[in-house]
C-alpha positions in Angstrom: 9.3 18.7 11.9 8.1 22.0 10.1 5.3 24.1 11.9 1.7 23.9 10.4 1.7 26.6 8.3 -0.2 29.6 9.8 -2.1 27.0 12.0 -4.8 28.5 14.8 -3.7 27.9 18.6 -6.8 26.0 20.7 -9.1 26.7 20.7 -9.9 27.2 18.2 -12.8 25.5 15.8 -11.2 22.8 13.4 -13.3 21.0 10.7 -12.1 17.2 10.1 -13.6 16.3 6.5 -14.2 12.3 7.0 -15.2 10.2 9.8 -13.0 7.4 9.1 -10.1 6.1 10.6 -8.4 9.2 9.7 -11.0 11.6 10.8 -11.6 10.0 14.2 -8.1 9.9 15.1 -7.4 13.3 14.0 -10.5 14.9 15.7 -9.5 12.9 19.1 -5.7 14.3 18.4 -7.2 17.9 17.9 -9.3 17.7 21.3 -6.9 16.3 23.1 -4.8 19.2 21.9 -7.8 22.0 23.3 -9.1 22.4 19.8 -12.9 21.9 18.8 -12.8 19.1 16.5 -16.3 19.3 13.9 -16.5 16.3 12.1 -18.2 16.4 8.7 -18.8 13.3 6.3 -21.4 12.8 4.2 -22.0 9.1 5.1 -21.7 9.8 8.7 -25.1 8.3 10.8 -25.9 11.7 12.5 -27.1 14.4 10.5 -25.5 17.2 11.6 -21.7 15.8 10.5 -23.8 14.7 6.9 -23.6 18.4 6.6 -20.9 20.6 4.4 -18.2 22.2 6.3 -18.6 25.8 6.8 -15.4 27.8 6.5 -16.9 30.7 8.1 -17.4 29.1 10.7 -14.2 27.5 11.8 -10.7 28.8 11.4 -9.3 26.0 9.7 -10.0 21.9 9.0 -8.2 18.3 8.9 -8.5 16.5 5.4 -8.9 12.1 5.1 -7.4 11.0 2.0 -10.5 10.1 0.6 -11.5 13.5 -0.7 -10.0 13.6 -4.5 -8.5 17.1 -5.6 -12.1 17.3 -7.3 -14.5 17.0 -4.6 -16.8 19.1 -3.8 -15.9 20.3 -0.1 -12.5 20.8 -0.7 -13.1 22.8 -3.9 -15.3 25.2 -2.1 -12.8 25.2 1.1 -11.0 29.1 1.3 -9.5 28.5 4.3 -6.7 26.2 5.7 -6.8 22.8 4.6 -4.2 20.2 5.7 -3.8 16.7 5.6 -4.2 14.3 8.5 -0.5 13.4 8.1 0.3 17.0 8.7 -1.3 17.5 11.5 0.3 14.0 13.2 3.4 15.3 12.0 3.6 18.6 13.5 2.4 16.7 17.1 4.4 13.9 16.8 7.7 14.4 19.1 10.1 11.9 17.8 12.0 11.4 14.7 9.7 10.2 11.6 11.0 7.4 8.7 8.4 8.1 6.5 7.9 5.3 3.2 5.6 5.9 0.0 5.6 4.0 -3.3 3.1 2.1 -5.3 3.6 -1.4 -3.9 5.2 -2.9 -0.8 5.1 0.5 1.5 3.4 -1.5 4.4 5.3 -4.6 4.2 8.6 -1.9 4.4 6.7 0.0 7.4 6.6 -3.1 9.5 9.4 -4.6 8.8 11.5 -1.4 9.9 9.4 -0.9 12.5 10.0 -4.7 13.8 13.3 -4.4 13.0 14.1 -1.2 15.0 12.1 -2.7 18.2 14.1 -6.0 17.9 17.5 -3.7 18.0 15.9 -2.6 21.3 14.8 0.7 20.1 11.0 2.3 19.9 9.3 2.4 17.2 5.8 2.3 15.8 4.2 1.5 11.9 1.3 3.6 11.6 0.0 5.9 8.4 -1.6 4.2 5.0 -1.3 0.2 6.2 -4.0 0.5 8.8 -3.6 2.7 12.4 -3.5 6.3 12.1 -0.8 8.7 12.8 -2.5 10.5 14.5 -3.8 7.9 16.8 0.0 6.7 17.4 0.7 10.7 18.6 -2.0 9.9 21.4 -1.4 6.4 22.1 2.4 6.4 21.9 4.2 9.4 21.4 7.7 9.9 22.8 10.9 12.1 22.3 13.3 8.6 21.7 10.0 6.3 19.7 10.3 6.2 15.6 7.6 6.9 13.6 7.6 4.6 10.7 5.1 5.9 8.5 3.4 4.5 5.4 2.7 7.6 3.1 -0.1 7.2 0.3 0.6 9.5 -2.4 -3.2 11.1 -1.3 -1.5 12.0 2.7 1.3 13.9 0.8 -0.9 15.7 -1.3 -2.4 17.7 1.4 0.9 17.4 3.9 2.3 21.5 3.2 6.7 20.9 3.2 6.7 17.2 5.0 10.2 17.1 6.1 10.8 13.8 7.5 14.3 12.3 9.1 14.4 10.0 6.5 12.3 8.8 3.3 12.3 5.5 1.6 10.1 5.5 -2.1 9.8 1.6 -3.2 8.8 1.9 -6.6 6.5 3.7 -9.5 3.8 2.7 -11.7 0.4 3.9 -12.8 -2.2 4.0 -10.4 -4.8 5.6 -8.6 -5.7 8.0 -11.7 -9.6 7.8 -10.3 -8.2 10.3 -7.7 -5.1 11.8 -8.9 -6.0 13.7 -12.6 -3.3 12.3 -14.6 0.2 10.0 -14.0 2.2 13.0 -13.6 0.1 14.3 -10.4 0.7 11.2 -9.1 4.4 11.1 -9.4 4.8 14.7 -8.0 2.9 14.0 -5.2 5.3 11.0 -4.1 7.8 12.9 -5.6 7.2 15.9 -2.7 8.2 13.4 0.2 11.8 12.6 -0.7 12.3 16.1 -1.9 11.7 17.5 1.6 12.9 14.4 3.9 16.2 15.5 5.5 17.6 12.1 3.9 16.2 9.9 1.1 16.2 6.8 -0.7 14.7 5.3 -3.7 14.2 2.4 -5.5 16.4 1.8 -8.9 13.1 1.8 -10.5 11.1 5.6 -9.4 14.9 6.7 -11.3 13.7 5.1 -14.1 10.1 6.5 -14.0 11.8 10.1 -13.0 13.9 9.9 -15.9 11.0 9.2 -18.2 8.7 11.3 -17.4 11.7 14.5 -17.3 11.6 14.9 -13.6 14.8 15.5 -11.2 15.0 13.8 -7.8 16.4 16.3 -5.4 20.0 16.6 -5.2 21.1 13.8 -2.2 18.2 11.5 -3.1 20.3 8.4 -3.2 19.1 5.2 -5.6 19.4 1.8 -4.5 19.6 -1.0 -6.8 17.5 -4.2 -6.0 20.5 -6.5 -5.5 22.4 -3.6 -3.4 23.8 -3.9 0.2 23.9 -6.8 2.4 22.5 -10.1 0.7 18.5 -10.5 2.5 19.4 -13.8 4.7 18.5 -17.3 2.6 15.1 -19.0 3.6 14.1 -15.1 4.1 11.1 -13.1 2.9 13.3 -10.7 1.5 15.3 -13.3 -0.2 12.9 -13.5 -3.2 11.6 -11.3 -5.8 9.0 -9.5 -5.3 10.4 -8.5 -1.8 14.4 -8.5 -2.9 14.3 -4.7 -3.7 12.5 -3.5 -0.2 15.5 -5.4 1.9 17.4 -3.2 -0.3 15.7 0.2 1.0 16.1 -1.0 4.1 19.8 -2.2 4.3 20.9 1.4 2.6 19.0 3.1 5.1 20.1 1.4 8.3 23.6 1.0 7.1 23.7 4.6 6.2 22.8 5.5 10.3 25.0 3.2 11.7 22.7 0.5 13.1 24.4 -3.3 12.8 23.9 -5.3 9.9 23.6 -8.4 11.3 20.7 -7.0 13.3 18.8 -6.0 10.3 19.4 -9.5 9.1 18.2 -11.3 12.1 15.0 -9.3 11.8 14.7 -10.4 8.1 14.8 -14.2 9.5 12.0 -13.5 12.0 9.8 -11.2 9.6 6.8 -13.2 8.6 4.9 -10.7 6.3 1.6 -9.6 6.1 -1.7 -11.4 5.0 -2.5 -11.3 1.4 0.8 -10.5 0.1 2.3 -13.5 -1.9 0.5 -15.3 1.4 1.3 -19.1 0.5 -2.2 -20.8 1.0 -0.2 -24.7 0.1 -1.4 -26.8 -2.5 -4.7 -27.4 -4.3 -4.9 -30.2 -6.6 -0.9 -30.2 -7.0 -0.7 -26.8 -7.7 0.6 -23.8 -5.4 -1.9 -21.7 -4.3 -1.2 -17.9 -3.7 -3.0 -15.2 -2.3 -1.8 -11.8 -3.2 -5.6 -10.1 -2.9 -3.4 -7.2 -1.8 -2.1 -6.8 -5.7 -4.6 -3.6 -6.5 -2.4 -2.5 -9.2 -1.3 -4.2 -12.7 2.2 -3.5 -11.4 1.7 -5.4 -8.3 -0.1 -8.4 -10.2 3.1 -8.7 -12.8 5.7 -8.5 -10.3 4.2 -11.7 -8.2 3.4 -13.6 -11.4 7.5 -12.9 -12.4 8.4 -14.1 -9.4 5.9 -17.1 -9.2 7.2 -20.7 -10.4 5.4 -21.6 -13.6 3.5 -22.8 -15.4 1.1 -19.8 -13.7 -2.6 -19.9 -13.6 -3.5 -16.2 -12.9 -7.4 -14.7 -11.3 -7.2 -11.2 -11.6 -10.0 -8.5 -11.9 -12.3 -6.0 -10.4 -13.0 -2.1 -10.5 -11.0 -0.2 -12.8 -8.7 2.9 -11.3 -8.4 4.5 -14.6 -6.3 1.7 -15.9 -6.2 0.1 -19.5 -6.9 -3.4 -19.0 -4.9 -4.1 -22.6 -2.0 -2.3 -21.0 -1.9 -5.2 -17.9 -2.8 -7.8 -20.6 0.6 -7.5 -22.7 2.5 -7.1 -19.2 1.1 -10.5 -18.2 1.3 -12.4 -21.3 4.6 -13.5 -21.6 4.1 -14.5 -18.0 0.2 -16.9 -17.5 -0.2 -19.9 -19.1 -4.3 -19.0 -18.5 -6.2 -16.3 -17.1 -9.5 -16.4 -15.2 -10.8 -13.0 -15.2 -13.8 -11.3 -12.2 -15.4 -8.4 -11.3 -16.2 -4.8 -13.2 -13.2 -5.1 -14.8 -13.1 -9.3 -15.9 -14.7 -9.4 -19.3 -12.5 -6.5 -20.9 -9.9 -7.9 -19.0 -10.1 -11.1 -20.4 -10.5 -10.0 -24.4 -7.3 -8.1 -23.2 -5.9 -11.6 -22.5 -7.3 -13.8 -25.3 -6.2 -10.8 -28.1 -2.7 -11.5 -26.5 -2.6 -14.9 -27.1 -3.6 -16.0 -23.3 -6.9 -18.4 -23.0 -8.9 -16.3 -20.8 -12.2 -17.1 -19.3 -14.5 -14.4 -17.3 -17.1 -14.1 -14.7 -19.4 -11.9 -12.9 -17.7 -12.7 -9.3 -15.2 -14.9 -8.0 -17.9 -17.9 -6.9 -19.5 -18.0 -10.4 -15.8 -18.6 -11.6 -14.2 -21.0 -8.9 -15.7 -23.8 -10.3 -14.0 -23.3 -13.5 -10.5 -22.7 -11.9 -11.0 -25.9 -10.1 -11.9 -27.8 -13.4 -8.7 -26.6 -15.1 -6.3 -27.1 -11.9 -8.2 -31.0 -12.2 -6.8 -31.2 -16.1 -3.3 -30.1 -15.7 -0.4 -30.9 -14.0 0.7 -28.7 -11.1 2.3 -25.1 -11.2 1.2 -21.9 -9.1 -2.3 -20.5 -8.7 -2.1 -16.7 -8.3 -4.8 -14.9 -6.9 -3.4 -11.6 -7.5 -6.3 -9.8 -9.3 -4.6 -6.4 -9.9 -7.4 -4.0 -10.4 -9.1 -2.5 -6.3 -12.1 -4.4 -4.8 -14.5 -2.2 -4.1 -17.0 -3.2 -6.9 -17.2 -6.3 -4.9 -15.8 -6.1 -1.7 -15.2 -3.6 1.2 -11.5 -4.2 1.2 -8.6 -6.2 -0.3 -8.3 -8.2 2.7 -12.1 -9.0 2.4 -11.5 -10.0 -1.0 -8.1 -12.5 0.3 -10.2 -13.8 2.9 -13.1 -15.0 0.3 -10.4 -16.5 -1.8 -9.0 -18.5 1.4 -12.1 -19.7 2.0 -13.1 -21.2 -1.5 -9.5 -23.0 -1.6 -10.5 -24.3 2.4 -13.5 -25.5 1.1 -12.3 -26.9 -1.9 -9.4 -28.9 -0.3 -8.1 -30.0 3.5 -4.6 -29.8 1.9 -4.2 -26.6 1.4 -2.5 -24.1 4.5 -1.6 -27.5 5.9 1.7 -27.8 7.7 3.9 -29.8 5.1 2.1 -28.1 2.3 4.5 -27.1 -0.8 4.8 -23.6 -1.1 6.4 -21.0 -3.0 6.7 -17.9 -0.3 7.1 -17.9 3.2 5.1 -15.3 3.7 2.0 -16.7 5.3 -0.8 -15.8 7.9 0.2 -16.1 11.5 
């Protein structure tokens, strides 16, 4: 990997901006490395890391993705500012598949990384979906051990020349514009990863967006169509939409080293998914019930309710990332026989709806307006409930998967059918 640019030897005095999961695996990283690690956050419970980093100080500082380009610390930072993905990446020893993109980056990230282990080699998912990369370095780094990172387009932003083995970019659409300033940011900082990986894919779709927007992928980037490569094994995952087009990333990427085919494909078979990703939850009141709490994008909430079975009653909603909820609205309306709308977001949401020719109903929360799915699921005859609200949680919740979890419980209370073995599904991506 490329050096740190400029980077102090230990040990010297290293400021690590968050006390998250980023921060605290970066700080133990930097001690374990002879550095002094000073953590500063201004929620943190003591009150000396509450206070502002002081360049003068220290000789350079570690960045968590939750500082926006606009905050306050990092605007008044002089000195030498990198991302906690850059400073994994200089320490890490092996080779590094790293994979960004709107929507299904950790689904792709364990998937290759269960894949490669099942072939009988090393490999570990870290990054974005949940475990630091810089807690992996510590815990499990190795010359002959893959690193198969998830990369949020915030981790690139402040990783100086990543330079990966290999990069896989799933898809684009617009999101996270309450930390990037505008669309184009966001793409360029995605953009950065394939244009520095020693190899890189995309999905037919980032082309697209490229093309739009008047950007050039890096000469080598290779596309990869959605039906491309070796058909995703039958009963698989990856052998419906929305998860067709990530098989595809990874088929061109372990074709393209060598690796055996029919290994990929007896991973596929054994690849259960992750929670609250098109997570079948059975049937309620004849209907399909799906949770997909993880849709935090408009994107993400149209691509599950294409690929649901119809007709499709759709609960979306919650605080807004910059979004136009009119924009979603049109995307969904071809798509939703009815919309019940929650959250910061639910009420514009649902005039969104209703001026597209969608019955819509809103609610302050999701309890207030269970009662209300539940009477219209009683009325009509059965198709797929999609819980795939489109818009991030945090009005409400502390995470998506709290916001899954809630949904699982009203549809447990509601009925004994529903997760039951037997149950009529429309994914087989499910809870283990």
């Amino acid at each position: 990997m490329e050096p740190l640019p400029v980077f102090p030897p230990p040990p010297a005095r290293v400021a690590v901006l968050g006390a998250g999961e980023s921060g605290r695996a970066a700080a133990a990283l930097l001690r374990a490395r002879g550095y002094t690690a000073l953590p500063c956050d201004e929620a943190a419970p003591g009150a000396e890391a509450r206070r502002a980093p002081d360049p003068s100080s220290t000789d350079a500082a570690v960045i968590s993705p939750g500082f926006p380009p606009d905050h306050p610390w990092r605007q008044g930072w002089g000195g030498l500012l990198l991302g906690e993905c850059a400073l994994a990446a200089h320490c890490w020893p092996g080779p590094v598949l790293a994979v960004t993109g709107t929507n299904g980056k950790s689904t792709l990230v364990s998937f290759l990384a269960a894949a490669l282990e099942a072939a009988g080699e090393k490999a570990t998912a870290c990054g974005n979906l949940g475990r630091a990369w810089s807690r992996a370095c510590l815990e499990e780094g190795a010359p002959d051990r893959w690193a198969v990172v998830e990369a949020s387009s915030f981790q690139i932003h402040d990783w100086p020349a990543p330079a990966p083995d290999a990069a896989l970019w799933t898809n684009f659409a617009v999101d996270h514009l309450d930390w990037h300033p505008d669309e184009g940011h966001y793409f360029r900082s995605k953009l950065r990863l394939v244009a520095g990986a020693r190899r890189a894919w995309v999905g037919a779709d980032v082309a697209r967006a490229a093309q739009v927007r008047g950007e050039v992928l890096p000469e080598g980037v290779r596309t990869v169509a959605a039906d491309a490569g070796e058909v995703p094994p039958p009963g698989s995952l990856f052998a419906r939409p929305p998860f067709r087009e990530l098989y595809a990333l990874a088929s061109a990427w372990w074709s393209a080293t060598g690796r055996d085919p029919a290994a990929l494909a007896a991973a596929a078979r054994d690849f259960r998914g992750l929670p609250h990703r098109c997570e079948s939850l059975g049937t309620l009141h004849g209907w399909r019930v799906v949770n997909d709490s993880k849709a935090t994008n408009g994107h993400a909430a149209v691509a599950a309710a294409r690929a649901a079975a119809g007709p499709v009653l759709w609960i979306g909603g919650g605080s807004g990332k910059g979004e136009d909820p009119r924009t979603m609205a049109d995307a969904l309306a071809p798509l939703v026989e009815a919309a019940f709308c929650f959250g910061s977001t639910g009420a514009a949401l649902a005039a969104a709806l209703a001026g597209a020719g969608v019955p819509a109903d809103a609610a302050p929360d999701l309890e207030t307006l269970w009662p209300r799915v539940l009477a219209h699921l009683a009325s009509r005859p059965g198709g797929t409930l999609l819980f795939s609200p489109g818009f991030a949680s945090f009005d409400q919740y502390g995470s998506y998967a709290q916001r899954g979890d809630h949904f699982r419980e009203l549809v447990r209370r509601s009925s004994d059918q529903a997760g039951q073995p037997g149950a009529a599904v429309l994914f087989v991506e499910r809870r283990e």
